[in-house]
PAZAPA-4460 file (N, C-alpha, C; in steps of 0.05 Angstrom, whole numbers, plus 32768, in hexadecimal, padded with zeros to 4 digits):
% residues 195
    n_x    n_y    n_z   ca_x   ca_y   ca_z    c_x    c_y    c_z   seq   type   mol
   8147   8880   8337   813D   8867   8341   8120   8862   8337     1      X     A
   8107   887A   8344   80F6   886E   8332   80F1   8872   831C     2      X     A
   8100   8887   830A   8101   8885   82E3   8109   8869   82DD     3      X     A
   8123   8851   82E8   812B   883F   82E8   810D   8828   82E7     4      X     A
   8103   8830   82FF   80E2   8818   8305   80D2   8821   82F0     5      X     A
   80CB   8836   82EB   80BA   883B   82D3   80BD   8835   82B9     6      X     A
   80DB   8834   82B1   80E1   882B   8296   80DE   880D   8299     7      X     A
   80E2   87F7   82B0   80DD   87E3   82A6   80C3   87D8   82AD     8      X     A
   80B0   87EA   82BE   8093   87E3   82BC   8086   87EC   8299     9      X     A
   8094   8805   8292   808C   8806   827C   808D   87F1   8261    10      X     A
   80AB   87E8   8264   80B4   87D6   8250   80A5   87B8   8256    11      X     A
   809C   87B2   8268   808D   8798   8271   8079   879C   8266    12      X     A
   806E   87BB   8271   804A   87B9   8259   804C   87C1   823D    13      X     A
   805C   87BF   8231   805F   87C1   8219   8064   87A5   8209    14      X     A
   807D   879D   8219   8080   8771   8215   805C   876C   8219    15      X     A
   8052   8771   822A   8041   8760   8230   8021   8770   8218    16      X     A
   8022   8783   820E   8015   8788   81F6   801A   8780   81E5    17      X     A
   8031   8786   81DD   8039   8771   81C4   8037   8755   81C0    18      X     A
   803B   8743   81D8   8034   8730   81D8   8017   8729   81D6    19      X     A
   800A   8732   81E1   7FE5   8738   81E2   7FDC   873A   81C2    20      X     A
   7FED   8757   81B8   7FD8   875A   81A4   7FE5   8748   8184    21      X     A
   8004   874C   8185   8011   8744   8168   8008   8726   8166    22      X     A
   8005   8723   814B   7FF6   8711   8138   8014   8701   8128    23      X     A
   800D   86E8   8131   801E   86D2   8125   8015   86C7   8119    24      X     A
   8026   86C1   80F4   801E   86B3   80E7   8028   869D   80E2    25      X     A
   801D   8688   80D8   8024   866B   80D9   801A   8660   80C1    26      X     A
   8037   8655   80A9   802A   864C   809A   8037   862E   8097    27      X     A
   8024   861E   808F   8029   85FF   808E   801E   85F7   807B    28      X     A
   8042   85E9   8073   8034   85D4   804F   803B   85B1   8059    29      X     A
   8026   85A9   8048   8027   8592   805A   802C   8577   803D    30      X     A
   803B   856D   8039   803B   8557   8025   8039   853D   8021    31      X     A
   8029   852B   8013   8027   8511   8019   8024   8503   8004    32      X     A
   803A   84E8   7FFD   8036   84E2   7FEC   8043   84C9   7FF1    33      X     A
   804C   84B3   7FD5   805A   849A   7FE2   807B   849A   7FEB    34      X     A
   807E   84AD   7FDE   809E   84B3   7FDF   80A4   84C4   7FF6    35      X     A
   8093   84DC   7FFF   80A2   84E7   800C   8086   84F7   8024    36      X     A
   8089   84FB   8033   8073   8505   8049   8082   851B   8057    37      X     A
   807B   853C   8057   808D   854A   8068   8076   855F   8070    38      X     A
   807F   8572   807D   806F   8585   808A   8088   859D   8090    39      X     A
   8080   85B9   807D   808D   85D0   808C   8080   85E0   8092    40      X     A
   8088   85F0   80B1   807C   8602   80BD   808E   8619   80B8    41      X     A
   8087   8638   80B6   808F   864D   80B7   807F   8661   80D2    42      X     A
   8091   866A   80D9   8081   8682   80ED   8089   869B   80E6    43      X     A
   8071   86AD   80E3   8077   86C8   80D8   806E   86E4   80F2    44      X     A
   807E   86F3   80FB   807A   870A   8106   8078   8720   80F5    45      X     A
   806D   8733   80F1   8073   874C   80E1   8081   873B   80CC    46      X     A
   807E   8735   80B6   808C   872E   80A6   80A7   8723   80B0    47      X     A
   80AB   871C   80C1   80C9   870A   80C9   80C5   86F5   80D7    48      X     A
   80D4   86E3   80BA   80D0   86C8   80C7   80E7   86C6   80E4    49      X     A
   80D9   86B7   80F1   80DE   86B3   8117   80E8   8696   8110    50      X     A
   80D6   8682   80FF   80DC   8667   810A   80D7   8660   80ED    51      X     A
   80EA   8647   80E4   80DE   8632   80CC   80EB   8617   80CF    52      X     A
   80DE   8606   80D0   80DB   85EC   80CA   80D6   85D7   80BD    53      X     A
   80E9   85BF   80B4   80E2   85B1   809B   80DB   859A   80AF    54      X     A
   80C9   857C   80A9   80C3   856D   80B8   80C9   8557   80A5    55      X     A
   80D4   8541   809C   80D7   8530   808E   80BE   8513   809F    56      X     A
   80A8   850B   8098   809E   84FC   80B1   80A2   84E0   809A    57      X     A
   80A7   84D4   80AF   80A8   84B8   80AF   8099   849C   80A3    58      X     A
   8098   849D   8093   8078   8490   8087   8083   8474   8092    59      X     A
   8093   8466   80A1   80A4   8445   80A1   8090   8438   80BE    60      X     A
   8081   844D   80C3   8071   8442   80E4   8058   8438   80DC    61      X     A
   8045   8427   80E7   8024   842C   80DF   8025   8426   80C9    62      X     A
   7FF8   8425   80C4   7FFB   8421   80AD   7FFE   843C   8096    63      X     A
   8003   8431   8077   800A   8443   8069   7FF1   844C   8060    64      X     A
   7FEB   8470   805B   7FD7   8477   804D   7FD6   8471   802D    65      X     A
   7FBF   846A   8026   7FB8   8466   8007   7F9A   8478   8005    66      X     A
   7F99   8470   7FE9   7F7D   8481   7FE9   7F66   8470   7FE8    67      X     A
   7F6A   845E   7FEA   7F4C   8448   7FF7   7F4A   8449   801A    68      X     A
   7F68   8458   8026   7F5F   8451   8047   7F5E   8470   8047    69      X     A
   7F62   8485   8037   7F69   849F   8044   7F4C   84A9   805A    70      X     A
   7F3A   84A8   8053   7F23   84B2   8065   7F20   849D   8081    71      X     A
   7F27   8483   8082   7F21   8478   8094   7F3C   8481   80AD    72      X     A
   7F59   8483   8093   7F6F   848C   80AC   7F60   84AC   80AB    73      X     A
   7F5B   84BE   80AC   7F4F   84CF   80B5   7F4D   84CE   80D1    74      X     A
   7F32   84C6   80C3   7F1F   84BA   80DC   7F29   84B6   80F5    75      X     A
   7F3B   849F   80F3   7F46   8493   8109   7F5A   84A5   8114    76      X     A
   7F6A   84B8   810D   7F77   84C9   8111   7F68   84E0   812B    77      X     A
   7F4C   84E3   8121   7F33   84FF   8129   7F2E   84EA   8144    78      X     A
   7F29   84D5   8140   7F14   84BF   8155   7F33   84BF   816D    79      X     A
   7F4F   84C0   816C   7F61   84BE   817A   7F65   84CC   8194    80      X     A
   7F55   84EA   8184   7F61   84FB   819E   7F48   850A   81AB    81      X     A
   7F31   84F7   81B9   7F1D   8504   81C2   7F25   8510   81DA    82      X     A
   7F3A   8509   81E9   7F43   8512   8204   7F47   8535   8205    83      X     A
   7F60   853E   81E6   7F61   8556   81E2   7F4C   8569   81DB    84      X     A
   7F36   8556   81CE   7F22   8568   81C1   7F13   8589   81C0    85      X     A
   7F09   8583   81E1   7EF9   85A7   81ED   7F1C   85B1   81ED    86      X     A
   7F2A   85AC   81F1   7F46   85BE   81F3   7F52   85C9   81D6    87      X     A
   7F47   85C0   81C4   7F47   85BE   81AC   7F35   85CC   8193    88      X     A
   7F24   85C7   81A1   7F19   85DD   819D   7F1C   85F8   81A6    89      X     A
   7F20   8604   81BA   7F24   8617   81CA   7F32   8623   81BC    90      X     A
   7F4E   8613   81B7   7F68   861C   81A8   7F5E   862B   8186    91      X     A
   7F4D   8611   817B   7F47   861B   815A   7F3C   8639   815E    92      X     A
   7F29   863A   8172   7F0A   8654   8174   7F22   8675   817A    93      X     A
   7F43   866B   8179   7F58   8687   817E   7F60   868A   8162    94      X     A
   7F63   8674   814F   7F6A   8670   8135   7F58   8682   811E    95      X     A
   7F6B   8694   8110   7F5C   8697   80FB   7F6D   8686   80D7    96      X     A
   7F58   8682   80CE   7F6C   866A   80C0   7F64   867C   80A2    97      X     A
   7F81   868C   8096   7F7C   869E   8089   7F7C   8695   806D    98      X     A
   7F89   867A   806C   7F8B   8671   8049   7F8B   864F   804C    99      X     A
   7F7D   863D   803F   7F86   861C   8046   7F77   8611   8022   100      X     A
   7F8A   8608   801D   7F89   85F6   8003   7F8F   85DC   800B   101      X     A
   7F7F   85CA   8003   7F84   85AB   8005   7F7A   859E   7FF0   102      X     A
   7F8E   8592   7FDF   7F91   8580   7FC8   7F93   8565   7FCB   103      X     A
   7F8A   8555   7FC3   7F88   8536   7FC9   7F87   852E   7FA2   104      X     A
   7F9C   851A   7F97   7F95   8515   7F82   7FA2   84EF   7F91   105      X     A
   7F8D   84DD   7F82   7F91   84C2   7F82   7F82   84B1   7F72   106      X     A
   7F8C   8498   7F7B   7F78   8486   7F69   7F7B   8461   7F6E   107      X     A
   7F70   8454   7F6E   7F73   8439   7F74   7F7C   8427   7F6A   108      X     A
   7F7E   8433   7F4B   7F85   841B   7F2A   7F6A   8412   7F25   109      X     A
   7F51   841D   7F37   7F35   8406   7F2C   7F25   8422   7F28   110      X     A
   7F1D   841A   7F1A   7F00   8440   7F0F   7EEF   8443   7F2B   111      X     A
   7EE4   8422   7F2E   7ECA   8424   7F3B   7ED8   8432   7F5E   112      X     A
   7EF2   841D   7F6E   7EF9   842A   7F83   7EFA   843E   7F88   113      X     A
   7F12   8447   7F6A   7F18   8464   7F70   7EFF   847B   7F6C   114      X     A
   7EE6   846E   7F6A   7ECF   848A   7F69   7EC4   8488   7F7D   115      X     A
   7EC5   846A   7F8F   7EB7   846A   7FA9   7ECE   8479   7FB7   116      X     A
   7EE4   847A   7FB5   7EF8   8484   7FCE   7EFC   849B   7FC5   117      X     A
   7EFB   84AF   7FB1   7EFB   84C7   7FAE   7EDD   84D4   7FBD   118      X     A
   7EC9   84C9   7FB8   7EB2   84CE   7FC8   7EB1   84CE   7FE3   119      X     A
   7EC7   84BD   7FE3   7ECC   84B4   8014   7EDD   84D5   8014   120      X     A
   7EF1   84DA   7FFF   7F03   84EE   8006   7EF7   8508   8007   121      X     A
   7EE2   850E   7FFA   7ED7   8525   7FF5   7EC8   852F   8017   122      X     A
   7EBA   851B   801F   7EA5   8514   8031   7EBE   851B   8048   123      X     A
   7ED3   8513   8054   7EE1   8516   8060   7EF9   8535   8064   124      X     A
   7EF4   853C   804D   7EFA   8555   804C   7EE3   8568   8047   125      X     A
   7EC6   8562   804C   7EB3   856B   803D   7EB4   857B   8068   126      X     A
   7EB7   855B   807D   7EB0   8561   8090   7EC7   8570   80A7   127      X     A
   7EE2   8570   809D   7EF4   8581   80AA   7EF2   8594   80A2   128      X     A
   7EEA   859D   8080   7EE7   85C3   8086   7ED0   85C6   8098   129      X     A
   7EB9   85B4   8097   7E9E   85BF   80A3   7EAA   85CC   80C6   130      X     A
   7EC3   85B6   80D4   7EC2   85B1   80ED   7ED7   85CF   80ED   131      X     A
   7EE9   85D7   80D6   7EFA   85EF   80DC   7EE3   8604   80D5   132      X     A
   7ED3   8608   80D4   7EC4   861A   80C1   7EAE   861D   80DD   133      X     A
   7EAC   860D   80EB   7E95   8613   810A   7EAB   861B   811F   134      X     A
   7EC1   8615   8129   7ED4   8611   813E   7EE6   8626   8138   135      X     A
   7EF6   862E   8121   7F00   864A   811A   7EFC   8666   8110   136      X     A
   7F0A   8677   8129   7F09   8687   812B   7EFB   86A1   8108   137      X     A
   7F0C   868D   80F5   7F06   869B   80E3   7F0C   8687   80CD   138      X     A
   7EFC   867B   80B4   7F07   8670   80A7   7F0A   8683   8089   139      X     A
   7F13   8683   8078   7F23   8695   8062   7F2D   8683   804A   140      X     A
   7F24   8681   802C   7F32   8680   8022   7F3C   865F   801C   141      X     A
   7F28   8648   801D   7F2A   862C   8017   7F2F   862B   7FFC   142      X     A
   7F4A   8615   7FFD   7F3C   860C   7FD9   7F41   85EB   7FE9   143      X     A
   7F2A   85E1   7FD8   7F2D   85C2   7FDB   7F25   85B7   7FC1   144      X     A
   7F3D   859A   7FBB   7F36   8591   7FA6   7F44   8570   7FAF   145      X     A
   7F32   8560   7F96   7F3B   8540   7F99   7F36   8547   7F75   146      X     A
   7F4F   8534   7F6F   7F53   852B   7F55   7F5D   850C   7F4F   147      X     A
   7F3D   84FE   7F4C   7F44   84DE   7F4A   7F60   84D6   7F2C   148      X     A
   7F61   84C6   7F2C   7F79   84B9   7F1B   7F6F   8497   7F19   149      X     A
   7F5D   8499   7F04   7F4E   847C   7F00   7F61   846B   7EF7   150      X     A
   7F7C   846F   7EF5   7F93   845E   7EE3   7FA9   8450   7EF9   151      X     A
   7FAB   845F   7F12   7FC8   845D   7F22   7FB2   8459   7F3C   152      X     A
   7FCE   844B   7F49   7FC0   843F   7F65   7FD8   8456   7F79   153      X     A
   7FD9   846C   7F7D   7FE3   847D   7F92   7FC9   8491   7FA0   154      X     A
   7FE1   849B   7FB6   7FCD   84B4   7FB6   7FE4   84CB   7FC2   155      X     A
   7FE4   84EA   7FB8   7FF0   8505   7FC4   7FDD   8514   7FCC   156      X     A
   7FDF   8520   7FE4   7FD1   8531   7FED   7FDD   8541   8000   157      X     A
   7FE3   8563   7FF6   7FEB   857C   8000   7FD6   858E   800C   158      X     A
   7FE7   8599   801B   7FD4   85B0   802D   7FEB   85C4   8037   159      X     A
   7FDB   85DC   802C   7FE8   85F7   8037   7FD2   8608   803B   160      X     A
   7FE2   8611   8058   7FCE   8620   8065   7FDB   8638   8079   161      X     A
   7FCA   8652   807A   7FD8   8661   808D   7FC8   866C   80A1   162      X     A
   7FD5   8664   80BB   7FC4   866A   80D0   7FCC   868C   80E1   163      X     A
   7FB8   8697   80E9   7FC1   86AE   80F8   7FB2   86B1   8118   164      X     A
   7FC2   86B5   812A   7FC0   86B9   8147   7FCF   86D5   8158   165      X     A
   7FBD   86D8   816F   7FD5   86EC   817A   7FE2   86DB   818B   166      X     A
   7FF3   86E8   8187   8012   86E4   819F   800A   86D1   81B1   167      X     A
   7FF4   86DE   81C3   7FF3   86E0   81E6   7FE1   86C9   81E2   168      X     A
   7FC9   86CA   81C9   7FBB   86B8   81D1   7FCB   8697   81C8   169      X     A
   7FD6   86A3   81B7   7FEE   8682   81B1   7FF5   8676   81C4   170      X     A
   7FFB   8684   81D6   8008   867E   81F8   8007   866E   8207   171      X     A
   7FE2   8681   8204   7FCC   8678   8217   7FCB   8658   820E   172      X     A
   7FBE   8657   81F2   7FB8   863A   81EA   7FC7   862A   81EE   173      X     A
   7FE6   8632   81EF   7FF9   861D   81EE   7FF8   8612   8210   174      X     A
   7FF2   8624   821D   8003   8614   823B   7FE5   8613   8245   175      X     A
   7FC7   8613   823B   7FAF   8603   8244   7FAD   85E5   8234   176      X     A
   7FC0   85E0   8219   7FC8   85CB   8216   7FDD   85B4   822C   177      X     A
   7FF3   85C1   8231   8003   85BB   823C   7FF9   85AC   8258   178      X     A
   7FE2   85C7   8260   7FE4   85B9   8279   7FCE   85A6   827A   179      X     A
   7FB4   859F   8268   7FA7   8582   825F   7FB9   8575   825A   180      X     A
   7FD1   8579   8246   7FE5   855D   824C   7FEB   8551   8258   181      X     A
   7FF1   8562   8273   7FFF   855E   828F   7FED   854D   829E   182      X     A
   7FD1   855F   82A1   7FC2   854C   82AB   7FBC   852C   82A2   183      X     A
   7FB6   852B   8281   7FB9   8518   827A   7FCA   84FD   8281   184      X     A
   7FEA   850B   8288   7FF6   84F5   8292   7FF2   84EC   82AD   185      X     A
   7FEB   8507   82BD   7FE9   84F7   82D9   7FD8   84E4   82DC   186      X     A
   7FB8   84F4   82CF   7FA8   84DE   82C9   7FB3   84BF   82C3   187      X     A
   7FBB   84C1   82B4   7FC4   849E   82AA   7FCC   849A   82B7   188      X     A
   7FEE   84AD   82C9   7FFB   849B   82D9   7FE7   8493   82F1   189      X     A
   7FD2   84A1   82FA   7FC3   849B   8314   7FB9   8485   8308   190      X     A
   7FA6   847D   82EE   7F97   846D   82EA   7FA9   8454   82F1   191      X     A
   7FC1   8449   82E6   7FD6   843C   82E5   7FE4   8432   82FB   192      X     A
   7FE1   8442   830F   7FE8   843D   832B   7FDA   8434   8337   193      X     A
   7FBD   8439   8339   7FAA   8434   8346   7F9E   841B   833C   194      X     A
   7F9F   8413   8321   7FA1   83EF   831D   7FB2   83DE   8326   195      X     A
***
């Protein structure tokens, strides 16, 4: 009987080490262009992938990105979610972000635009590594590049990156997200009622 209680107090603190200490990796390629916009995630344990995902996103909603609005949709993207922000941080400062390449090649069809808007693009990626580079845990291993195209009016821009976390603290961040969500809605629903 109690060899029986011991083996599963034992096997609980062992789940619950493992969960604590093992290190999940996460890698995400991200693609953007006029034709096609997707995002795949992989999750890696000990070398075994756990989870992968292809995301096909929708470019037919909103407006469309080009490379004369790309820094301003940024922007407006960053300015959206001040609500999540300190929670958001909290989350990055568990993150160590072990490899991130971001390529941006575009161009307007005009010389002069496309050198003012490669200049907006630089400045805008000049200030999200600055903001991963204060807020994460560890940053590792950037390449960043913009390659204007003074001839064509598009723009592509890829990103791969691999993030690493433990287990337990993944957890943690996920359900102190969850539950600012939660609040978030009551919030509204109270605000909403109460008008």
């Amino acid at each position: 009987m109690w060899g029986i209680i011991g083996i599963i107090i034992l096997s609980f603190l062992l789940v619950m080490l493992i969960i604590a200490f093992v290190k999940l990796s996460i890698h995400i390629t991200f693609h953007h262009s006029k034709e096609q916009s997707s995002v795949y995630i992989q999750t890696i344990i000990f070398k075994w992938k756990i989870f992968k995902k292809e995301l096909n996103l929708d470019q037919n909603q909103g407006k469309q990105l080009n490379y004369m609005n790309f820094r301003d949709e940024i922007l407006q993207f960053i300015k959206s979610m001040p609500t999540v922000y300190r929670n958001i941080i909290h989350f990055l400062s568990l993150i160590e972000l072990s490899f991130f390449e971001w390529k941006t090649k575009g161009g307007t069809g005009d010389a002069v635009t496309t050198g003012i808007s490669t200049g907006a693009v630089w400045t805008i990626k000049g200030i999200i590594i600055g903001f991963l580079r204060e807020h994460m845990k560890k940053v590792d291993d950037l390449i960043v590049e913009v390659t204007p195209d003074f001839q064509k009016s598009f723009i592509q821009t890829d990103i791969r990156c691999m993030i690493t976390i433990r287990l337990g603290k993944a957890i943690y961040g996920i359900l102190q997200l969850s539950k600012l969500t939660d609040k978030q809605k009551e919030d509204t629903n109270h605000g909403s009622t109460s008008n």
